[in-house]
C-alpha positions in Angstrom: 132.7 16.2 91.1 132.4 20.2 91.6 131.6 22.5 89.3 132.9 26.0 89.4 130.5 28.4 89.2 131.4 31.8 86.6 131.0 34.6 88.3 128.2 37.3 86.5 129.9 39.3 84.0 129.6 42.8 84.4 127.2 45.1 82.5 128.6 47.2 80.0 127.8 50.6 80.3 127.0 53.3 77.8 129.5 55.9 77.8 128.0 59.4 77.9 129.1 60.2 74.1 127.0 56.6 73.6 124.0 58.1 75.3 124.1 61.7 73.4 124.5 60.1 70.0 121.3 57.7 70.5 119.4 60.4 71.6 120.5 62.7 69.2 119.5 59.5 66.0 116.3 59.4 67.7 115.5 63.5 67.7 116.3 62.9 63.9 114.0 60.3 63.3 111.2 62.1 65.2 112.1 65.5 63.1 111.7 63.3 59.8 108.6 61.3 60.7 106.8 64.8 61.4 108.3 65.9 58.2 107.8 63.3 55.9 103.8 63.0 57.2 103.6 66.7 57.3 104.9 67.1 53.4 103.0 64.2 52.5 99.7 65.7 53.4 100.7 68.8 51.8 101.5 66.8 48.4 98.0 65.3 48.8 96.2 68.4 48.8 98.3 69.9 46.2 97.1 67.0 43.9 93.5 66.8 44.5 93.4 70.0 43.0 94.7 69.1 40.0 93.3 65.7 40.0 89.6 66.6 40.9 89.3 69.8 38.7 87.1 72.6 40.6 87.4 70.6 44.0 90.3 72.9 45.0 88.3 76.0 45.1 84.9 74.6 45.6 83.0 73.7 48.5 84.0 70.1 49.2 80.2 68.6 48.7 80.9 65.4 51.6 81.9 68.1 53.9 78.7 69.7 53.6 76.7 66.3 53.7 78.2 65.7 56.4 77.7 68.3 58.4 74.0 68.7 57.6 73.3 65.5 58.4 75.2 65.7 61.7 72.9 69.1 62.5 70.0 66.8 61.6 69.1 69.1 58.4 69.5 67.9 55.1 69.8 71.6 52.7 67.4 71.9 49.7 68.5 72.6 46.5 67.1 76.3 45.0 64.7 76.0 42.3 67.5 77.0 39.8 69.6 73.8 40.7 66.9 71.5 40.3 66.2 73.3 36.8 70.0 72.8 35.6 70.3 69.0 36.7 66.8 68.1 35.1 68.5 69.9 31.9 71.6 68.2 32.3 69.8 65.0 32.5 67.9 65.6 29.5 71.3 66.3 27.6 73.0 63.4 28.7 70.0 60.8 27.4 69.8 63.1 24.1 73.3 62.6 23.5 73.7 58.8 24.5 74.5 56.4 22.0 70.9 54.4 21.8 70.3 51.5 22.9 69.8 48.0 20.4 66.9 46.2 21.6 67.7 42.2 20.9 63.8 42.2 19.3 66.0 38.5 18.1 65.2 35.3 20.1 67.2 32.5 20.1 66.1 29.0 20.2 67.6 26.9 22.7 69.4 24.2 20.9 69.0 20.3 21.3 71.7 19.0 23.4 70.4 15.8 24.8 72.8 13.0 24.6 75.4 15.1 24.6 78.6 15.5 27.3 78.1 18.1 29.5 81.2 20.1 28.1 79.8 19.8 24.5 76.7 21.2 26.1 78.1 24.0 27.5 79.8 24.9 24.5 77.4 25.0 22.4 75.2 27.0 24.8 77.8 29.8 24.6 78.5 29.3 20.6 74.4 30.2 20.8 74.9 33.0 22.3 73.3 31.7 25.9 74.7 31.2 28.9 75.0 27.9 30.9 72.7 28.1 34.5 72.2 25.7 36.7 73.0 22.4 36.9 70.8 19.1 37.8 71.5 15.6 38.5 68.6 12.8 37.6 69.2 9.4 38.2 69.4 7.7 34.3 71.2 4.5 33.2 72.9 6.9 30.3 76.6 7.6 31.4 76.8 10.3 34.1 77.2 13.7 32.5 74.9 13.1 29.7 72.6 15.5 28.9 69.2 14.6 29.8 67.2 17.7 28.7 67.1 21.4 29.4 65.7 24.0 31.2 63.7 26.1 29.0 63.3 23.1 26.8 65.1 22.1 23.3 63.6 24.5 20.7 62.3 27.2 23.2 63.2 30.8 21.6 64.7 33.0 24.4 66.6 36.4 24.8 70.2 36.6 24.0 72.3 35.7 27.1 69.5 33.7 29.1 70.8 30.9 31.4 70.2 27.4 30.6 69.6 24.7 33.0 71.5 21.3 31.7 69.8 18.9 33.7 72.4 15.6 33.4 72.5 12.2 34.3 73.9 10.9 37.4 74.6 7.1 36.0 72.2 5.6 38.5 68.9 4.1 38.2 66.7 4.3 40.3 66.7 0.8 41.8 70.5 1.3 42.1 70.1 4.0 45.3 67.6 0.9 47.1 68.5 -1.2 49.0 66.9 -5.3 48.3 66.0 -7.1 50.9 68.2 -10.7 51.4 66.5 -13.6 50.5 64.8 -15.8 52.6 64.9 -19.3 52.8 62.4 -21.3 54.6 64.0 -24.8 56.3 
């Protein structure tokens, strides 16, 4: 049985007012690309300004890093600078709120026996924070509290971390392995 082969279908070409118009879209979309970046630049300048007060008539400070350390000099600051940022310094810790010293300790409560989210909780209502956490082998339920690191009753600072060190519901002989008997004929 034959097949007929189709012929190729011509190409359709652009008329010349097809040709015009797509280059005259794409002169427009180069004109607003340059445009749009160009204003957008200019509104970023404008607003550091007003952003950053004193940046937009001041020397830019990274520019002059910058080009210091790109001549290999790094500038030092006169005698009166140094003298006005030691006093500004000195104002800022005069006028900062002070500090509380915790002169408390808190004892780290007794949480053997205990699940190891009941633990944790009560680690936090104590104003501690829960730190690592170890696995013993111990025929108590796995997750039980086994003890802690500082131990029960130890007085700490506020927000020390805790290690709960927890059962892992094996004993010891459970991880070996027993040899067979052997019976002798």
């Amino acid at each position: 049985m034959a097949t007929a082969k189709s012929a190729p279908k011509p190409a359709k070409k652009k008329s010349p007012a097809g040709r015009a118009n797509t280059r005259l879209w794409l002169k427009r979309a180069v004109v607003a690309l340059i445009a749009g970046v160009s204003i957008g630049a200019g509104a970023g300048v404008a607003t550091v300004s007003r952003l950053e007060p004193g940046r937009g008539t001041g020397v830019d400070s990274l520019a002059v890093m910058l080009d210091s350390i790109a001549k290999g000099r790094i500038p030092k600051s006169s005698a009166a600078e140094r003298t006005a940022e030691r006093q500004r310094v000195a104002d800022s810790v005069k006028n900062a709120a002070p500090v509380e010293v915790a002169d408390e300790l808190i004892a780290i409560p007794s949480l053997a026996d205990l699940e190891e989210g009941a633990a944790r909780n009560a680690l936090i209502d104590a104003g501690l924070q829960v730190g690592e956490v170890q696995f013993q082998p111990s025929p108590k339920p796995a997750g039980t509290v086994l003890s802690t690191i500082p131990a029960a009753g130890a007085k700490v600072a506020p927000e020390t971390p805790v290690t709960l060190v927890l059962s892992d519901g094996r004993t010891g002989t459970d991880t070996l392995s027993r040899p067979s008997p052997t019976h002798a004929p």
